[in-house]
N, C-alpha and C positions, 0 to 999 in steps of 0.2 A: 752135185745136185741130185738130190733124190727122184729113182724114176716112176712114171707114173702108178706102175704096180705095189711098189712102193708105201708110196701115198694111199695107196685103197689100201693095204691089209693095215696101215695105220688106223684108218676113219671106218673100217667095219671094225675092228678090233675094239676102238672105244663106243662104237655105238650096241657091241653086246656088251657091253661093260653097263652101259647106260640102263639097257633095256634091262639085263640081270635084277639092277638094282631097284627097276620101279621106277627111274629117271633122279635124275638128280638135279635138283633147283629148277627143275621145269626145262630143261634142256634136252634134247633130241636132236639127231643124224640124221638125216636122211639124202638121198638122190634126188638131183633137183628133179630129174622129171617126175618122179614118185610124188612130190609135194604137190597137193591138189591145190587148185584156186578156188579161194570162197566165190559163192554168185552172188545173186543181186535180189532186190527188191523191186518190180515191176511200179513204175508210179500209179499205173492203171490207164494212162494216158500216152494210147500207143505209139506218136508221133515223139510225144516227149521220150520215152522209153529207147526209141533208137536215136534220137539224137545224143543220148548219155550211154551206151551199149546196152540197152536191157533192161535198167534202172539203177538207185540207186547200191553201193557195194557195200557187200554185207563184210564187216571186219574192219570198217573204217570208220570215218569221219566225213560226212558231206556238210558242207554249208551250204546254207539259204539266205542270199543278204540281200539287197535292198533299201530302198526307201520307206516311209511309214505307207502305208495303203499299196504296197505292191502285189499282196498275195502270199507274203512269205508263208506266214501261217495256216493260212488257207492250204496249200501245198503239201506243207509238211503232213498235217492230218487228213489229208486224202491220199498220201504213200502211208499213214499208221492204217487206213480203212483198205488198202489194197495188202499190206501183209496181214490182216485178220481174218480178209477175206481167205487167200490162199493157206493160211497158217491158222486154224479154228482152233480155239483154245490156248492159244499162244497168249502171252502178257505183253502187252506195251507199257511203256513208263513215258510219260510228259513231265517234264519239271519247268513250275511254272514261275519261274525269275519275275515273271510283269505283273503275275496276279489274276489275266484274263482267261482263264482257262472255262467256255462254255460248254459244259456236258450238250447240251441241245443243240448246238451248231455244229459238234464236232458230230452228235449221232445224226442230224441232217445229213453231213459230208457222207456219213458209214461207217463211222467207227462203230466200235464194240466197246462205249463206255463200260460196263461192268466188267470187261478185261482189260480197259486201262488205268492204272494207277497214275495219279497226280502227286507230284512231289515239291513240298513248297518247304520257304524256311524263311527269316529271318538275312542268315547271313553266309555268305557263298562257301567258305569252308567246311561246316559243318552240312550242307547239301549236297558239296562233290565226296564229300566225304564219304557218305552214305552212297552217293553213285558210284563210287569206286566198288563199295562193297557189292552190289547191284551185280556188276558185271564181273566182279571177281568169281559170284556165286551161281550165275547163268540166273539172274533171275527176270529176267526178259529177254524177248528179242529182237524189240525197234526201241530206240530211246531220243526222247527229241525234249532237246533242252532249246526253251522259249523266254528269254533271247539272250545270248553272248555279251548283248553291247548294256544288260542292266543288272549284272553281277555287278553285288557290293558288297567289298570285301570289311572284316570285323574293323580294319584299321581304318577304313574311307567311314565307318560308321561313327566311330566312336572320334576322330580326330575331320570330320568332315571340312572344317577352314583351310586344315596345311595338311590335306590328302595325301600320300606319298603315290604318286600314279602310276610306282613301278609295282606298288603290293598286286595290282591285280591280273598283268600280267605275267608275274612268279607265278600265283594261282592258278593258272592256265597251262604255264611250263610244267610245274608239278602235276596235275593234274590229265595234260596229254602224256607225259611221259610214265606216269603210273597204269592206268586206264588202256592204253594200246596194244599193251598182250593180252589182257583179259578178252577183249573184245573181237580181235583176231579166234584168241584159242576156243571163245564160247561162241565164236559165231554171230556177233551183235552188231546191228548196224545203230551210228550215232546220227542224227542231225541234227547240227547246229544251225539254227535259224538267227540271224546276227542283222545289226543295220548297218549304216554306213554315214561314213563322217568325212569331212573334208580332208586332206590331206596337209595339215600344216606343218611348214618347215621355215628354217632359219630365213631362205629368202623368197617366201609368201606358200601361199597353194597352191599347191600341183596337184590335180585328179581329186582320187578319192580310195580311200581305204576300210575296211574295219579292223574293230578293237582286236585283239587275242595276244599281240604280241609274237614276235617269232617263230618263237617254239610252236605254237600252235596252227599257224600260218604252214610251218614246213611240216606239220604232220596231217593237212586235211588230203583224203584222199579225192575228191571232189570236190569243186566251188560250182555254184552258179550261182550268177548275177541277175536280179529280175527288174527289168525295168518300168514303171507305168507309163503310157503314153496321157498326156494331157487331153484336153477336150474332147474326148472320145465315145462314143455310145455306140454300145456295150462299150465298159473297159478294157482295153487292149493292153496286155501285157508282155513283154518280150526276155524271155529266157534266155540268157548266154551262157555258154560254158567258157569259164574264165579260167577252172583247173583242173585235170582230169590226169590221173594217172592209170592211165586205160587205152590198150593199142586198141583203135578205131574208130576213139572219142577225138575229134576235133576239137582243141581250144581256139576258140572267137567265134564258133559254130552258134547260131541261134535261129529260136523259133517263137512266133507271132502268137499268144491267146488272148483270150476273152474269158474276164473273171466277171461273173455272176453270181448272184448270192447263192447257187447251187455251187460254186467252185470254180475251178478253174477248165477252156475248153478248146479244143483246134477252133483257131479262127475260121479255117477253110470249111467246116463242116458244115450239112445245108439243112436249110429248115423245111421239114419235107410234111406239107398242107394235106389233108385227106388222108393221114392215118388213122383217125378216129373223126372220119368225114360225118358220120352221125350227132356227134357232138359239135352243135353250132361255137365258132369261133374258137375253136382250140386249135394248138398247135404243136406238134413232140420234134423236138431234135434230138438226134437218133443217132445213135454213133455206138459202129459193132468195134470191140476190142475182142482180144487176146489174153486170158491166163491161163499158162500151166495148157495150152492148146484147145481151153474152152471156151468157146464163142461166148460173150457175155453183152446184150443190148445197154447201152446206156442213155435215159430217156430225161430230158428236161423238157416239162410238160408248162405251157405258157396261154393266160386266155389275151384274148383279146383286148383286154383293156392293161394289158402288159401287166398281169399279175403273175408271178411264178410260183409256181405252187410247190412241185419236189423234184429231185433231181435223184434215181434211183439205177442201181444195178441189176439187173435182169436177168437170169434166162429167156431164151426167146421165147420158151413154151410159156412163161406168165404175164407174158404180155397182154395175156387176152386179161389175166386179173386185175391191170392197172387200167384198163378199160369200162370193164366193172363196177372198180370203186369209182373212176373220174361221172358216169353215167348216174349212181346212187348220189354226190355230190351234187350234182346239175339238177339232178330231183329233187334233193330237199335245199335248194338255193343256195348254197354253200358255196357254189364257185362260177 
C-alpha cells in the first residue's frame, strides 16, 4: 500500500502538470480545505434567511414548489430583488415557461426590471438550451425558471395524444447534469419554482411529489415546500424545508408568513400605529433586516379602509421621504 507521502507527491505532481498546462478539460487539484464554499443569497426576509443558513446557495439548485396561490413566485422574485439589491448591476434571467411574467408586480416586489432578462420560447429544448449557454458564459447571476411542472417538451407537442412521459424527464436529467458545473464554477444560483402533484402509484396515492424526475430530484441543493393555509386573513403561508444540503439547515424545520400583495412577511411582526401619527388612518409595518451588515427599514404602508398602497426598502435615513410623499398623496386625495 502506498504511503501517505506517497499519495501527495503523486496529486501535487499532477496538479502542476494541470496548472502548467492551463488545466485540462476543466479539471483541477486542489486541498480540501483550500477549496472555498460558494455563499448564498439573502431572501431579504431575515427569519427566513436563518431558517435556510443565510439564504438561498449560490452554485446550486433551489426549489420553490407548492400549490397554485402559495406564493411560489411571489418568493422567487423577491430573492431576484434582494440579489439586485446587494449585487447593483448584476443580470437576472427569469424564464418564463407559464407566460406570466409581470414587469410591474415584479418592480413593485424590487426588482431591477431593466437588469432582468425574460426568457420564453415555444418549446423546452430549445430554452434549456440557451440556458445552458447562459450559464456556460457567466451571463447572470440568479436564474429562476417559472415553472418545472409546464415544460413541454418538442415531442409532448407535436405527438400530444400518446405523449411519451419519459421525454420530459430525459430533459431534465440532460439538462441538470450539463448545467451543474457551469453554475458551480460561474457562481450562479438556479430556482426552480415547480408545483406539486399527487403521488400516483400502482396501489393508489401516497403523498405528493413534483415533476423533474430523479436526476433532478438528486441534484437539487435546496427544497422548500410552501404551504397555503385556507380561510385565513391576511394569507398565511408556511415554508418548510423538505431538502437542504447545508450543516445547520434542519429539514422538517418551518416557518408561519403572510403573503400580501406587497410579498411575502413574518407573521409575528407587529403593526406599529403612530408612526406617521399625523397622517389620519394610516398604518406602516415595519420590519428592520440585515444586508451585507446594513440595516435596511422595510415598510408596508396600509390606510384604513385596508388599501395597500407599497411595500418598500429603506434606509432608515429616507424614511422621512416616504413620509413626504404618503402627506402630498393625502393632499391631493389620492389616498
Amino acid at each position: 500500500m502506498p504511503s501517505n507521502n506517497r499519495i501527495e507527491e503523486i496529486i501535487e505532481r499532477e496538479a502542476d502538470r494541470i496548472s502548467k498546462k492551463g488545466g485540462i478539460g476543466g479539471i483541477s487539484i486542489d486541498v480540501g480545505r483550500s477549496v472555498e464554499t460558494l455563499g448564498v443569497i439573502p431572501t431579504g426576509i431575515s427569519k427566513l434567511d436563518n431558517l435556510i443558513g443565510g439564504g438561498i446557495p449560490i452554485g446550486g439548485v433551489t426549489e420553490l414548489s407548492g400549490r397554485y396561490k402559495a406564493g411560489k413566485s411571489t418568493l422567487a422574485l423577491q430573492i431576484l430583488s434582494s440579489y439586485q439589491r446587494v449585487n447593483e448591476g448584476k443580470i437576472g434571467v427569469f424564464v418564463d415557461l407559464e407566460r406570466k411574467w409581470d414587469p410591474e408586480y415584479a418592480s413593485h416586489l424590487g426588482a431591477n426590471i431593466d437588469q432582468t432578462y425574460v426568457l420564453r420560447g415555444e418549446k423546452a429544448e430549445a430554452i434549456f438550451d440557451a440556458l445552458i449557454r447562459i450559464c456556460k458564459e457567466k451571463g447572470a447571476g440568479i436564474v429562476i425558471i417559472d415553472s418545472i411542472a409546464s415544460v413541454a417538451t418538442a415531442r409532448e407537442g407535436e405527438e400530444l395524444e400518446k405523449a411519451d412521459v419519459a421525454s420530459f424527464p430525459s430533459l431534465m436529467t440532460r439538462f441538470t447534469k450539463v448545467v451543474s458545473p457551469y453554475i458551480s464554477i460561474n457562481e450562479i444560483a438556479i430556482i426552480a419554482v415547480n408545483q406539486v402533484r399527487v403521488n400516483l402509484t400502482q396501489m393508489g396515492a401516497f403523498g405528493e411529489r413534483t415533476p423533474g424526475g430523479h436526476s433532478y430530484h438528486h441534484g437539487l441543493y435546496m427544497s422548500l415546500r410552501m404551504k397555503r393555509k385556507a380561510m385565513t386573513i391576511p394569507t398565511k403561508v408556511v415554508i418548510s424545508v423538505e431538502r437542504a444540503r447545508k450543516i445547520g439547515v434542519i429539514e422538517g424545520s418551518s416557518l408561519e408568513m403572510e403573503l400580501t400583495t406587497g410579498g411575502l412577511h413574518c407573521v409575528d411582526t407587529e403593526w406599529i400605529d403612530g408612526v406617521f401619527d399625523n397622517i389620519d388612518g394610516i398604518r406602516v409595518l415595519k420590519n428592520d433586516i440585515k444586508i451585507n451588515n446594513k440595516k435596511i427599514s422595510k415598510l408596508l404602508v396600509s390606510t384604513n379602509i385596508g388599501k395597500e398602497i407599497a411595500v418598500s426598502l429603506l434606509d432608515d435615513g429616507k424614511v422621512g421621504e416616504l413620509k413626504e410623499m404618503l402627506l402630498s398623496l393625502v393632499e391631493k386625495g389620492e389616498l
